[in-house]
LOLOLUM-768483 format. One record per residue (C-alpha): z, y, x; residue in one letter. Coordinates in steps of 0.1 Angstrom, whole numbers, padded with zeros to 4 digits, always signed. Layout:
BEGIN
ZYXA;...
This chain:
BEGIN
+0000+0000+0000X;-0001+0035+0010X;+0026+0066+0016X;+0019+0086-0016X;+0043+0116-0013X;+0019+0141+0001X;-0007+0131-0021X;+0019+0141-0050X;+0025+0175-0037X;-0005+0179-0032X;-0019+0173-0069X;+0013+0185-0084X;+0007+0220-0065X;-0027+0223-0079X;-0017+0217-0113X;+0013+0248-0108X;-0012+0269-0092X;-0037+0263-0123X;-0062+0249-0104X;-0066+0223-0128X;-0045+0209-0157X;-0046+0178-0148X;-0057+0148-0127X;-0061+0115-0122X;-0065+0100-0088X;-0072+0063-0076X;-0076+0050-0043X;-0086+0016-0034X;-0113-0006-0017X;-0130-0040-0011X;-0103-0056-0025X;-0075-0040-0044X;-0062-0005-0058X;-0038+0005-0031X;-0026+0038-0053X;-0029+0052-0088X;-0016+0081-0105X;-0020+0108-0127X;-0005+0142-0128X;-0005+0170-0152X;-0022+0172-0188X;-0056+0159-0198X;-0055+0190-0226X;-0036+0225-0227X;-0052+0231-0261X;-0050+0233-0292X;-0021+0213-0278X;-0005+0206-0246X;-0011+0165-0243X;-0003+0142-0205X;-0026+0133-0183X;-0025+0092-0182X;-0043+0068-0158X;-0066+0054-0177X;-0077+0092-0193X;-0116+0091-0197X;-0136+0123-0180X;-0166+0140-0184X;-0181+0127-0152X;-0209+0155-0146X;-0228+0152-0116X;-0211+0119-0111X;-0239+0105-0136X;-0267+0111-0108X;-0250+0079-0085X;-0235+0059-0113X;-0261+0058-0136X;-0292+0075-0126X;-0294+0066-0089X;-0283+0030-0096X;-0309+0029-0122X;-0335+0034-0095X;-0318+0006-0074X;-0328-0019-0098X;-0364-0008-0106X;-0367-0005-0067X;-0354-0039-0065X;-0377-0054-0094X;-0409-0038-0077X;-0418-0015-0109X;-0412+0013-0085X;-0416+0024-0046X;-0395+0052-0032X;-0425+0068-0018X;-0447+0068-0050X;-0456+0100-0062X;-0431+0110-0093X;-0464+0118-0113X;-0477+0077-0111X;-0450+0073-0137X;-0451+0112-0155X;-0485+0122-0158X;-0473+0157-0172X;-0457+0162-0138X;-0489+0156-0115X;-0504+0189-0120X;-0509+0217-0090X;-0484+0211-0060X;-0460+0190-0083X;-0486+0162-0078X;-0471+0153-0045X;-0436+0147-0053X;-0420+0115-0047X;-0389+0093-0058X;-0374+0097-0027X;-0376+0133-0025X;-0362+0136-0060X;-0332+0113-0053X;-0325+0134-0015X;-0331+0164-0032X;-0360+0181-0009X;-0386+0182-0041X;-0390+0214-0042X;-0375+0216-0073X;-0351+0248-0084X;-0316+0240-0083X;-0315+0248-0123X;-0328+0268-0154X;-0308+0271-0187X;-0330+0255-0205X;-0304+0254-0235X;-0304+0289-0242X;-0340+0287-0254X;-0340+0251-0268X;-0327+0241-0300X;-0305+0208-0295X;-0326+0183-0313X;-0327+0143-0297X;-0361+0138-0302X;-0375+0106-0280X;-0405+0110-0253X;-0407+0078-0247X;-0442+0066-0247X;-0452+0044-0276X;-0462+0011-0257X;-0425+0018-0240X;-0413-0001-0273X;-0394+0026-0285X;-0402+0033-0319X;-0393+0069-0337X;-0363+0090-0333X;-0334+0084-0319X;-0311+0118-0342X;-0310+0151-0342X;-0282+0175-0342X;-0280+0211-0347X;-0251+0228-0334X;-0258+0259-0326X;-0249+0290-0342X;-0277+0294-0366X;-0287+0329-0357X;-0292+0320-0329X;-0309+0285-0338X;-0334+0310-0360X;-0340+0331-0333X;-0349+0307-0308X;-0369+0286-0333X;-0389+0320-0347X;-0398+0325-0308X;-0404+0288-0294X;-0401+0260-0316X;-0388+0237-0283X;-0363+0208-0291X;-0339+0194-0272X;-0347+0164-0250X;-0389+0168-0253X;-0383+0209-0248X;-0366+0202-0216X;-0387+0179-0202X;-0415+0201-0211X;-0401+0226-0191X;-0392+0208-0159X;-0428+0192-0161X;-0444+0228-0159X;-0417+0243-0136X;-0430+0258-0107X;-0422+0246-0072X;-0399+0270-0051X;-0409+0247-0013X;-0436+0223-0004X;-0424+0190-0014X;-0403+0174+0017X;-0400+0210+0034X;-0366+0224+0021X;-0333+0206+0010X;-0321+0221-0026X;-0299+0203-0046X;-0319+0203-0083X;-0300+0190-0113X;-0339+0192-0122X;-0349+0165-0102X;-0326+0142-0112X;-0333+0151-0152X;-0373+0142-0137X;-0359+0112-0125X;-0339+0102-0159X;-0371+0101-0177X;-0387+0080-0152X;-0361+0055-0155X;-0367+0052-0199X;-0402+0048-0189X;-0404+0025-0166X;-0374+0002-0183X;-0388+0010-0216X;-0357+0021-0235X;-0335+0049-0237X;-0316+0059-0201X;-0284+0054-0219X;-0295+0017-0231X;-0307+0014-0202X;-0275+0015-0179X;-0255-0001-0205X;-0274-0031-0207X;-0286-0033-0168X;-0253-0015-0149X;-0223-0009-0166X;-0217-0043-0190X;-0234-0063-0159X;-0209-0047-0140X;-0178-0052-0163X;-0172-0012-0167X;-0157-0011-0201X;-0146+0031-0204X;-0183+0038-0191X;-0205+0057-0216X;-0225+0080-0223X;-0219+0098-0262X;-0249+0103-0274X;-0245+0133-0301X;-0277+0125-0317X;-0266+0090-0329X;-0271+0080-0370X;-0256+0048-0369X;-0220+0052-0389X;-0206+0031-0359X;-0179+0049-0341X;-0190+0072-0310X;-0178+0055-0276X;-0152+0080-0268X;-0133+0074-0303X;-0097+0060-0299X;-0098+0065-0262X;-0080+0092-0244X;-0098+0120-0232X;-0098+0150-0211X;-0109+0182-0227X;-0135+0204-0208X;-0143+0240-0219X;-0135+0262-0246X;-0164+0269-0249X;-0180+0299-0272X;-0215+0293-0274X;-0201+0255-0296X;-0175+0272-0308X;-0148+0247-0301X;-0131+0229-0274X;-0150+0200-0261X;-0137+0172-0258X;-0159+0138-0256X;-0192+0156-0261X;-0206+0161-0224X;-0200+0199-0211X;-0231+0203-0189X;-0261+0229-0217X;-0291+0213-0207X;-0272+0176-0212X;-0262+0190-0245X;-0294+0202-0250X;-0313+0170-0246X;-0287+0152-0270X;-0258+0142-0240X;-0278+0118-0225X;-0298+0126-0194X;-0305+0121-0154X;-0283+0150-0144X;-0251+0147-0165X;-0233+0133-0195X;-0217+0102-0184X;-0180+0097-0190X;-0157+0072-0175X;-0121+0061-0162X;-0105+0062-0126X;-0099+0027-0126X;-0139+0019-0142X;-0153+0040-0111X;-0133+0019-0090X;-0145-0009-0099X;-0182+0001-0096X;-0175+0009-0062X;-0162-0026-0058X;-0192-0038-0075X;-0215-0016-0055X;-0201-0024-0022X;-0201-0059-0027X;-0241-0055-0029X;-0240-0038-0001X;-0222-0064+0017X;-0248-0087+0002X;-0223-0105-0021X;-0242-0101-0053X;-0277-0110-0046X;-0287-0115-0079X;-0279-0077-0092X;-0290-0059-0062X;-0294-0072-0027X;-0283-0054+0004X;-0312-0042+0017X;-0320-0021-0014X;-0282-0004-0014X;-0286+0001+0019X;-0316+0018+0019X;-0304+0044-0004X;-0269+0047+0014X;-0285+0049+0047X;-0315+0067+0043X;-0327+0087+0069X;-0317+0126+0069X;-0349+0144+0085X;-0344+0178+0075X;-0316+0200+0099X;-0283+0202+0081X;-0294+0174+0053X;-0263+0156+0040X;-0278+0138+0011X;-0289+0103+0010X;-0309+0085-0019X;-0292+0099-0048X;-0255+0106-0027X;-0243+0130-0009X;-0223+0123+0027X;-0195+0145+0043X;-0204+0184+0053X;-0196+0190+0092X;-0174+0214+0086X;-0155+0223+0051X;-0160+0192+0034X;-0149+0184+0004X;-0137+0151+0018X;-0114+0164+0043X;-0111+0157+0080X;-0103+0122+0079X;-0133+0101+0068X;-0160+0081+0092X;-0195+0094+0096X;-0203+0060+0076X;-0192+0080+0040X;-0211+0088+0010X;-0197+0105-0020X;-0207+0128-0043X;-0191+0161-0069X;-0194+0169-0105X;-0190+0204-0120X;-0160+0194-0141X;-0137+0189-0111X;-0147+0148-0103X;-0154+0136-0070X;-0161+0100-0053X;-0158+0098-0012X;-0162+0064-0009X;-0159+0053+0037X;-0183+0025+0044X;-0168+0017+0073X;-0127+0018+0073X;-0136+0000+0034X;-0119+0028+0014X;-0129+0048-0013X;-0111+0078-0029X;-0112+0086-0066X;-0103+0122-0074X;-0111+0131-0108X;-0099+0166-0129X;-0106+0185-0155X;-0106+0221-0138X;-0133+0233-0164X;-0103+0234-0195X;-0101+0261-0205X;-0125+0279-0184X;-0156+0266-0162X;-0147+0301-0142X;-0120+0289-0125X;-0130+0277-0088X;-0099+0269-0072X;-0104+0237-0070X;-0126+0240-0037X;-0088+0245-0022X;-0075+0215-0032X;-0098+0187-0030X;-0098+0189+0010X;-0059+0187+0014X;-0061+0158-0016X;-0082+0136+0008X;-0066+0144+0039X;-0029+0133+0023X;-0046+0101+0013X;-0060+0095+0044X;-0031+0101+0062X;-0011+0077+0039X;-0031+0051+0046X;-0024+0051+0086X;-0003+0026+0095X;
C-alpha cells in the first residue's frame, strides 16, 4: 500500500481553497488498487451533497483515450482502417481543398491542421439527427431535443436551419485549415469530433453503441456511458440512480447540469461525440487501465494485441516540443500536470471538467485524479495548482 497523508492534505487544501468541490482520487496498477479516496462534495447546489468513491463524472476530454482513441485501436486492429490513410477515404465531405490530405494519425497526435475549437452550439440548434450513411445499417433517427431558450432557438433557426449532430459535422467538414497538415501541433477537439464520425462509419453504428458493445461491456466497465439526451426509448437514461457529480450552472440550459455532458458542441450533437460526453467512475477507469495495459503487455490478444497499443502509446513525436501520442498525451518537460515524479515511459491525458489519467508505463502505476472544478463555475482555474502537488504526494507515497 501507499503513505496517503500528503495526498490528503493535498486534496483536502484544494477543496478549502475552492479549487474544486470535490474529488475522487484512485491509484493503482497491473494488479491491484493500492489507494482510494474521495474528499469534498460531488454538488454545492441546490444542495450541498458528499463526494463518494464510486461518484460518476463528466469525463470530458477523457472520452478522446477511452472511447474515441480506443475505438480506432480496434478498427486498426481489424484492418478496416490504416493510421496513414487520408481521413477523407472514409469522409468524403472532408476531402475537399488542403483538407484532402489529412490522415488518422494526424487527427489522433493532433498536427491536422485543424483549429483547436469553434462554438458550434451557439449557432446550431441541439437536434440528434444521425449521419450515418444508409448502407451503415443505421436506419432513421436516433431523437431530438430542443433545449434551448426558444428565442434563441428562433433566432438561430430563422438565420441557419443547422441541427445538432449533422450541423456540426457540416461545419468541421468545411472548416478551413489553420497549418499544412503534419506542420504544426494544435490540440483540436475538432479533430477528434472528425475522428468520432469515422468510427460510426466505419463500425456501422452509433459511436456510443459502438464502444459499448466493442470497449466498455468487453472490458467489464459497468459506470461507463455515455447519456445520450436525444434518446425516445422510456428506458431509464444511464446516469439514473447513480451518484453524480454536478458540473456547471450553467445559463445558457438554464439549470445545473448534472448527468447531461457539460462540453456545447457535445451538447449540441446530442451528448454523444469524438471529443467529449463520456462519463464514468474512479474505480471503472482503473480498471480500463488494467485492461488496456494488459494488451499492451500482450495479455489479451484476442481484444487488442500489443503491437497495436503500442503503436499508439509509443508513437513517434516528430515535431519539436510534441508531447502527444496517438490519441494521448505524455508528461510536459517542465510544469506538467503530472508532477515531477513520473518516467519518460507515461501517457496520460486532461478533461476540461477537472479529470485527469497519468498512467507510468514503466514503474506499472497509474494515477486517477478526477474533480469537478467546473461546479459552479467553468471560470474557476485553480485547479492548474493542485494537480502537480496531487501527483507528486502520490508519487512520493509510493517510495518505499
Amino acid at each position: 500500500m501507499m503513505r496517503l497523508d500528503a495526498l490528503d492534505a493535498a486534496c483536502r487544501g484544494g477543496v478549502s481553497a475552492g479549487a474544486f468541490p470535490g474529488a475522487v482520487v484512485l491509484v493503482g496498477n497491473g494488479r491491484e488498487i493500492l489507494g482510494h479516496r474521495a474528499y469534498g462534495y460531488r454538488a454545492l447546489a441546490p444542495e450541498r451533497l458528499p463526494m463518494m468513491p464510486d461518484t460518476v463524472f463528466d469525463l470530458s476530454s477523457l472520452t478522446k483515450p477511452m472511447a474515441t482513441t480506443t475505438a480506432m485501436m480496434l478498427l486498426v486492429r481489424d484492418g478496416r482502417v490504416r493510421l496513414d490513410d487520408p481521413a477523407c477515404t472514409v469522409i468524403p465531405e472532408f476531402g475537399r481543398g488542403a483538407r484532402a490530405a489529412v490522415t488518422f494519425r494526424q487527427l489522433l497526435n493532433h498536427t491536422s491542421g485543424l483549429p483547436a475549437w469553434k462554438p458550434y452550439y451557439e449557432s446550431v440548434i441541439p437536434h440528434d439527427e444521425s449521419v450515418i450513411p444508409a448502407n451503415a445499417g443505421i436506419q432513421g433517427r436516433r431523437g431530438a431535443t430542443a433545449v434551448l431558450p426558444e428565442e434563441m432557438a428562433g433566432a438561430r433557426a430563422g438565420a441557419r436551419a443547422v441541427t445538432g449532430k449533422s450541423g456540426c459535422l457540416e461545419r468541421i467538414h468545411d472548416e478551413e485549415l489553420v497549418a499544412r497538415p503534419g506542420e504544426q501541433i494544435l490540440y483540436s477537439d475538432l479533430g477528434f469530433i472528425l475522428l468520432g464520425e469515422a468510427v460510426e462509419r466505419l463500425g456501422g453504428r452509433p459511436l456510443d453503441r459502438f464502444c459499448r458493445d466493442e470497449i466498455f461491456t468487453p472490458m467489464g466497465l459497468s459506470s461507463t456511458f455515455f447519456v445520450d439526451l436525444g434518446r425516445r426509448s422510456r428506458e431509464p437514461r444511464p446516469c439514473a440512480g447513480r451518484t453524480i457529480a454536478a458540473t456547471e450552472d450553467c445559463g445558457r440550459r438554464r439549470k445545473i447540469l448534472c448527468g447531461e455532458v457539460h462540453d456545447g458542441n457535445a451538447f449540441a450533437m446530442g451528448g454523444v461525440a469524438g471529443h467529449a460526453g463520456v462519463f464514468s467512475s474512479a474505480p471503472d477507469v482503473h480498471r480500463f487501465l488494467r485492461f488496456l495495459g494488459r494488451c499492451y503487455e500482450d495479455a489479451e490478444p484476442d481484444f487488442l494485441p500489443g503491437a497495436v497499443v503500442r503503436e499508439f502509446l509509443e508513437a513517434e513525436r516528430a515535431l519539436p516540443g510534441q508531447t502527444h501520442v496517438l490519441g494521448w498525451d505524455t508528461p510536459s518537460p517542465e510544469g506538467s500536470s503530472s508532477g515531477r515524479h513520473f518516467s519518460a515511459r507515461t501517457v496520460g491525458h486532461l478533461g476540461f471538467t477537472g479529470t485527469s489519467i497519468w498512467w507510468d508505463l514503466e514503474r506499472d502505476v497509474h494515477v486517477v485524479f478526477l474533480t469537478n472544478r467546473v461546479h459552479p463555475s467553468p471560470d474557476n482555474a485553480a485547479i492548474r495548482e493542485y494537480r502537480p502537488l496531487v501527483h507528486d504526494a502520490i508519487m512520493e507515497g509510493l517510495r518505499p
